[in-house]
N, C-alpha and C positions, 0 to 999 in steps of 0.2 A: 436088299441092297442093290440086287439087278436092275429092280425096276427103276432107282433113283440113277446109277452109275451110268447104266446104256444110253439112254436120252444124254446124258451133257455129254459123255462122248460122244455119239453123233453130232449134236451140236458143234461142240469143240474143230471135230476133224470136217465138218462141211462147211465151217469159216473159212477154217486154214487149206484147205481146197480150192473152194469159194474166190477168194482171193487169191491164191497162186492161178489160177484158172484165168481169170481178169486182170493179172500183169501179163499173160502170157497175150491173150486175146488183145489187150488196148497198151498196156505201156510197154512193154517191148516191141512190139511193129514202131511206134513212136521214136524210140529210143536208137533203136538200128538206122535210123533214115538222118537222122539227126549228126550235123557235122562234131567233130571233136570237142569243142569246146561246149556247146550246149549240152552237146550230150554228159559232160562231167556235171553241169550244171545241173540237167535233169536227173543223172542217174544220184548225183549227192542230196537232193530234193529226196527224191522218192525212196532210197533204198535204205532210210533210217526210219519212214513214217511208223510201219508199219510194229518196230520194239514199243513195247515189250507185249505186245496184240498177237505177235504172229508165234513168238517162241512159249509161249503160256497156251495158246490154241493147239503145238504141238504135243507139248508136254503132258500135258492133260490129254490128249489122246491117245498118248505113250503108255502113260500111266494108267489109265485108263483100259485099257486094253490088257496089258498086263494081269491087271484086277479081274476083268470078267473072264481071260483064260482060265482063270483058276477056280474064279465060282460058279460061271457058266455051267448049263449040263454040256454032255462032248458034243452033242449035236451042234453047240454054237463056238463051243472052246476051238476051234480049228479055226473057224475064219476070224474072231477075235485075235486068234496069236498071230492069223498070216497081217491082219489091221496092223498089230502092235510091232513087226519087224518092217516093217512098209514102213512107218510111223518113223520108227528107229533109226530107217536109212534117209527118211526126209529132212530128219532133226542132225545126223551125221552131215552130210550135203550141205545143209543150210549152217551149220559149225563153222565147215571146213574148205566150203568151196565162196559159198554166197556172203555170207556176214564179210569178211575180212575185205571182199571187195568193196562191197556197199561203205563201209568203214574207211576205207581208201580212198573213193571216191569222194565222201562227205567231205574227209579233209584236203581236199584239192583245193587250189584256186583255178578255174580255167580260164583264168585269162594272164595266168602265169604257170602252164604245165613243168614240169622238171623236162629238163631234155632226153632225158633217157624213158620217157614217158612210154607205155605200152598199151595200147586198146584192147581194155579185157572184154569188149563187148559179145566176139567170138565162143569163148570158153564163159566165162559167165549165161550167159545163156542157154549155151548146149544143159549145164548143171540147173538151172532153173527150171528149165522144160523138163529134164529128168525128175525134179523133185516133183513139178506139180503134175507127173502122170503119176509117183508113185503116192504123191497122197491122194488124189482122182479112186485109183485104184484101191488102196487102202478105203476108203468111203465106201464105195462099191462092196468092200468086204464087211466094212461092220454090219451096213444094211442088209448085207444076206444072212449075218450071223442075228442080228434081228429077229429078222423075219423067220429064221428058224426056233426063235423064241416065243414066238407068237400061236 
């Protein structure tokens, strides 16, 4: 079961990596530069493409992880559990900070803001760069739990 389970979660969590890594790198510098209005435009664009891709890519590394802490030998069960709490805080984050905005955003019109309208470009961000070092990192761990499988 190792041998089946460890490959899709690496798979899994170097999409969802992958991809947080390349909003970070290309659509967020984009996004920051961009006046108010486009930018609702574009953040409502992009910050839905990615359901149900990005929460299935985490889940499955959650779970994932999970699974080979337990069946793993201890030699790999430690960086598999450090993947699976990494994993855990990405999926918290992306819950509680990111979806709700992305969500928000989609249902804008910008070219009719509410007047009490607030630029979450600031804090949305800061929590996006958070998540995609702590799945970066997480990757970084399964690949050592891995390789100490190997």
């Amino acid at each position: 079961m190792i041998e089946l389970l460890a490959p899709v979660v690496l798979l899994a969590n170097g999409l969802a990596a992958g991809v947080l890594a390349g909003a970070v790198l290309g659509g967020l510098p984009l996004l920051l530069t961009l006046p108010v209005d486009r930018y609702v435009h574009a953040h409502g664009f992009f910050g839905t493409r990615y359901d149900p891709f990005m929460p299935i890519c985490l889940v499955v590394t959650l779970l994932g992880d999970l699974v080979l802490t337990v069946l793993a030998p201890a030699r790999a069960a430690v960086p598999f559990a450090v993947s699976a709490v990494l994993a855990a805080a990405v999926v918290a984050i992306s819950l509680t900070k990111n979806a709700p905005v992305n969500r928000w955003m989609a249902s804008l019109n910008p070219e009719n803001l509410p007047e009490d309208f607030e630029d979450p470009r600031r804090s949305w961000s800061f929590w996006h760069r958070l998540r995609t070092v702590l799945a970066v990192v997480a990757l970084v761990s399964n690949v050592v739990a891995i390789g100490l499988l190997i």
